[in-house]
C-alpha positions in Angstrom: -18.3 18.2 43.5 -17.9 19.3 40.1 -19.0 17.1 37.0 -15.8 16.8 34.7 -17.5 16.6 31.8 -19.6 20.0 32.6 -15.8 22.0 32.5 -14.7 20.6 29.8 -18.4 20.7 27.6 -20.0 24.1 29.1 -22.8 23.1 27.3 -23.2 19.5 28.4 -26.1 18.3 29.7 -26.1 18.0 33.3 -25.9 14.8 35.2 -27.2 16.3 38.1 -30.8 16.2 39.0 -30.4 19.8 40.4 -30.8 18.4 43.9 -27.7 19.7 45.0 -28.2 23.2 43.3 -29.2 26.2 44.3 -33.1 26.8 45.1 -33.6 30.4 44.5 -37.7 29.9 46.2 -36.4 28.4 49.0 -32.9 30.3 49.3 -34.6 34.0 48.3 -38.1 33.5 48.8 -38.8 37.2 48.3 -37.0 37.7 45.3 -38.5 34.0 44.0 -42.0 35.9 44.4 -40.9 39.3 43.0 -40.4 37.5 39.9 -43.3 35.7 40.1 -45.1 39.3 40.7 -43.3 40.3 37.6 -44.3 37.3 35.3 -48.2 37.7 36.4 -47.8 41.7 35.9 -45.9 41.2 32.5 -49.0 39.2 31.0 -52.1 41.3 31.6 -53.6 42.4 28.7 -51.1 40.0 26.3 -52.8 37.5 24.6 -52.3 34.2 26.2 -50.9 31.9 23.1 -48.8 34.8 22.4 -47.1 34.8 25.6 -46.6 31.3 25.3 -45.4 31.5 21.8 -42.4 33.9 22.9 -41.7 31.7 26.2 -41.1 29.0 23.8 -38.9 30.7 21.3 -37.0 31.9 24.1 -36.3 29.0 25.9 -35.1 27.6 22.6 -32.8 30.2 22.2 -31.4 29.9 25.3 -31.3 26.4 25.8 -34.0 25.5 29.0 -35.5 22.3 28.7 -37.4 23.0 31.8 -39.1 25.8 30.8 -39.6 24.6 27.2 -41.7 21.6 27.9 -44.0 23.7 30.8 -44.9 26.3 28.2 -45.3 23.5 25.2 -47.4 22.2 27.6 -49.5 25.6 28.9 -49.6 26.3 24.9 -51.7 23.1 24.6 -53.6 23.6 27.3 -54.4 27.3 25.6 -55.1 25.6 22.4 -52.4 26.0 20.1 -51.9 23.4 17.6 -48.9 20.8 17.7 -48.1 21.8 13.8 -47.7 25.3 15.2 -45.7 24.6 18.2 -43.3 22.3 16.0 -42.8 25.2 13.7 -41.6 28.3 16.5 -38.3 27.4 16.2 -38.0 27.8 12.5 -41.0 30.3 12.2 -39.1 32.9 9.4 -39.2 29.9 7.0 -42.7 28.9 8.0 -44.0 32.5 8.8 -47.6 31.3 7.1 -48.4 29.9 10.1 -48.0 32.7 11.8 -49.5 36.2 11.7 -47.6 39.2 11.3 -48.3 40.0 14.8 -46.9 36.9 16.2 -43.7 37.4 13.5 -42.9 40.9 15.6 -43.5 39.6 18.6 -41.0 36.9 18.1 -38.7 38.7 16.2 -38.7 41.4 19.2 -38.1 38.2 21.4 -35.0 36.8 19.2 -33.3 40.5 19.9 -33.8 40.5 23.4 -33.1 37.3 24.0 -29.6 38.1 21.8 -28.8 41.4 22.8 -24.9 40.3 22.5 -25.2 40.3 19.2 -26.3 43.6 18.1 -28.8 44.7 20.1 -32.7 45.1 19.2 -32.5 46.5 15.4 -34.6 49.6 14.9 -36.4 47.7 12.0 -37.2 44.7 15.0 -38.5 47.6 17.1 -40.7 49.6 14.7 -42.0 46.2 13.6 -43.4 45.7 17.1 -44.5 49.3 17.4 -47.1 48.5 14.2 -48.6 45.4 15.6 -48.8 46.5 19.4 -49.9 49.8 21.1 -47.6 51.6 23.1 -48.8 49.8 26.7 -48.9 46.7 24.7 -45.7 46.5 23.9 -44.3 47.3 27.2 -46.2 44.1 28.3 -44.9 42.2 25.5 -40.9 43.4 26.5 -42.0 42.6 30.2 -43.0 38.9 29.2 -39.5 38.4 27.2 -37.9 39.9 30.3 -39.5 37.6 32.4 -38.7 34.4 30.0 -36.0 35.2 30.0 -35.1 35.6 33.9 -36.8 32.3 34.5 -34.9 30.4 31.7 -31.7 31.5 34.1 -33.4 30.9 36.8 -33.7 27.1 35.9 -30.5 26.7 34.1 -28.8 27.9 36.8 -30.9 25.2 39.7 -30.3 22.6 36.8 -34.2 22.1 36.9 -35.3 19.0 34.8 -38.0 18.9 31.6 -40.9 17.3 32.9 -40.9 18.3 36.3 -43.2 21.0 36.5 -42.7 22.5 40.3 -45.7 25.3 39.9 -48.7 22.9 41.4 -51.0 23.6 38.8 
């Protein structure tokens, strides 16, 4: 059954629960844990607050509830400050509170996340190239790529903010 209001608001919030959606780690298990491989691969060597940092700006950018509140919460839990974690979304006009390698690193997450509209600037790029080695910064484009793929991954099951299905 279709929600109405879903086709004629795309971007309405779902009525739905998501317990009649797709489970991609029930319906794919292997390709559930290959992207669970890739997430755990993607982090080594990142800083941790970092990581979470980008997952947040991400999952604003691409509107996941779900995955914004687990990694609000992880940040927390890692020890970043609330004053920070209010700011990510608007952190060009607060950039203070950030340092200039957190700036690049989201930056470099705002252009992947947008590719649509213009790709990842040189400028973007060679921003992220001064504040992160070569290896680095492969993790760091491996994280966003991983965001990223999980923020579709709950969109898509219509998973709901709060409900944290990792068992940790």
């Amino acid at each position: 059954m279709t929600n109405e209001s879903s086709i004629e608001n795309p971007g309405a919030t779902p009525t739905a629960t998501g317990a009649n959606r797709l489970n991609l780690a029930q319906a794919a298990p292997k390709v559930f844990k290959a992207v669970l491989g890739l997430d755990a691969a993607a982090r080594e060597g990142i800083d941790p607050v970092l990581v979470e940092l980008v997952q947040i700006r991400v999952s604003q950018l691409n509107g996941c509830a779900y995955c914004l509140h687990m990694h609000t919460s992880d940040a927390r839990k890692a020890g970043e400050s609330e004053e920070r974690l209010h700011l990510v979304a608007l952190w060009r006009e607060a950039a203070h509170f950030f340092t200039a390698k957190e700036q690049a690193a989201l930056a470099l997450a705002e252009s992947i996340t947008r590719l649509a509209e213009g790709g990842v600037p040189q400028a973007v790029h060679d921003r992220a190239a001064e504040h992160f080695e070569q290896a680095e910064l492969a993790q760091l484009v491996a994280v966003i790529l991983t965001i990223n793929t999980w923020n579709r991954i709950a969109l898509t099951s219509a998973k709901v903010a709060g409900t944290d299905e990792r068992g940790r």
